[in-house]
C-alpha positions as CSV (number, residue, x, y, z in Angstrom):
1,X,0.0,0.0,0.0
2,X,1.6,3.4,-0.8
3,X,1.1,6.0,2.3
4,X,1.2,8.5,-0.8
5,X,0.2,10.2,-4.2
6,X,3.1,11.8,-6.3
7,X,2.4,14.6,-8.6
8,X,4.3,16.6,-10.8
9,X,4.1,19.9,-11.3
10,X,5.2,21.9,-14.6
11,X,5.4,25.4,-15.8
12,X,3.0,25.9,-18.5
13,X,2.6,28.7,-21.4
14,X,0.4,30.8,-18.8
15,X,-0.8,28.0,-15.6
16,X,1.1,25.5,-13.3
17,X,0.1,22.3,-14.9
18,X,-0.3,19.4,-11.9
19,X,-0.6,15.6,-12.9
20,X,-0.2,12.6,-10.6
21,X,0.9,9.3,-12.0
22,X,-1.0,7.1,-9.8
23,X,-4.4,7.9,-10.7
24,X,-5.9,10.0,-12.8
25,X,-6.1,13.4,-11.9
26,X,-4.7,16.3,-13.7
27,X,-5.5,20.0,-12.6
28,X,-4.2,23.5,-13.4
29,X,-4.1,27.0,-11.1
30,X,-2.2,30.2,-12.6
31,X,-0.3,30.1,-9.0
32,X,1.7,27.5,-7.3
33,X,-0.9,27.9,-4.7
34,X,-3.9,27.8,-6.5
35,X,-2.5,25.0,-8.5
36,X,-1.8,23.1,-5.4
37,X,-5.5,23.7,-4.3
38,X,-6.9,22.6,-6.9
39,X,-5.0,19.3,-6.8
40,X,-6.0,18.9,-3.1
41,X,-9.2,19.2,-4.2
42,X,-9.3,17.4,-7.3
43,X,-7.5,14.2,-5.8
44,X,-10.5,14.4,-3.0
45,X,-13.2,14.6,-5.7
46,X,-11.4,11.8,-7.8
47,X,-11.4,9.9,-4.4
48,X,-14.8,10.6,-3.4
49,X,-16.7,7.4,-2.4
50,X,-14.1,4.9,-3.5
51,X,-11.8,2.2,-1.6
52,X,-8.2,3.7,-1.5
53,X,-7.1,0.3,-1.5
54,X,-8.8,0.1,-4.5
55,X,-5.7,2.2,-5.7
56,X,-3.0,0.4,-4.1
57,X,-3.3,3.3,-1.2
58,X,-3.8,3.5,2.2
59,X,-6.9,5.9,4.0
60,X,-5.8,9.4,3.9
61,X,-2.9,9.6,1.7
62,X,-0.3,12.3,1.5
63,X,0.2,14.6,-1.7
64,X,4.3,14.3,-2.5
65,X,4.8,17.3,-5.1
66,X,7.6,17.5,-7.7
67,X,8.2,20.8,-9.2
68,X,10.2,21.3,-12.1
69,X,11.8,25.0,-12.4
70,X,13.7,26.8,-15.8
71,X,17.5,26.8,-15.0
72,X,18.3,30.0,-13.6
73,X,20.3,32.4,-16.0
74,X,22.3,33.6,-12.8
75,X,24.9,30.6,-12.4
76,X,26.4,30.6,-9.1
77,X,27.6,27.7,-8.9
């Protein structure tokens, strides 16, 4: 059972684009906040009235977020 669903978060040409690869739920926000709430709330909704184990996943799973950011211009490294 996985105690969590990962999601990956992109930049997009105008929104934050948010997809998780264990079910199917994809959502967008033009924040990293908004995106985030609407993944919260999408994952719930997708959830709604099923068996998480079902899923492979245990009651009340945690959201585990990747991000991917543009290289920064200003190397500092």
């Amino acid at each position: 059972m996985h105690h969590s669903i990962k999601a990956f978060i992109s930049r997009g040409d105008s929104h934050y684009i948010a997809e998780c690869h264990e079910i199917a739920v994809v959502t967008q926000g033009k924040t990293l906040d908004e995106t985030i709430a609407n993944l919260r709330e999408a994952v719930a909704l997708h959830l709604e009235g099923e068996d998480p184990a079902d899923f492979d996943l245990v009651p009340n799973p945690s959201l585990l977020v990747t991000l991917e950011l543009e290289p920064s211009t200003d190397a500092w490294f």
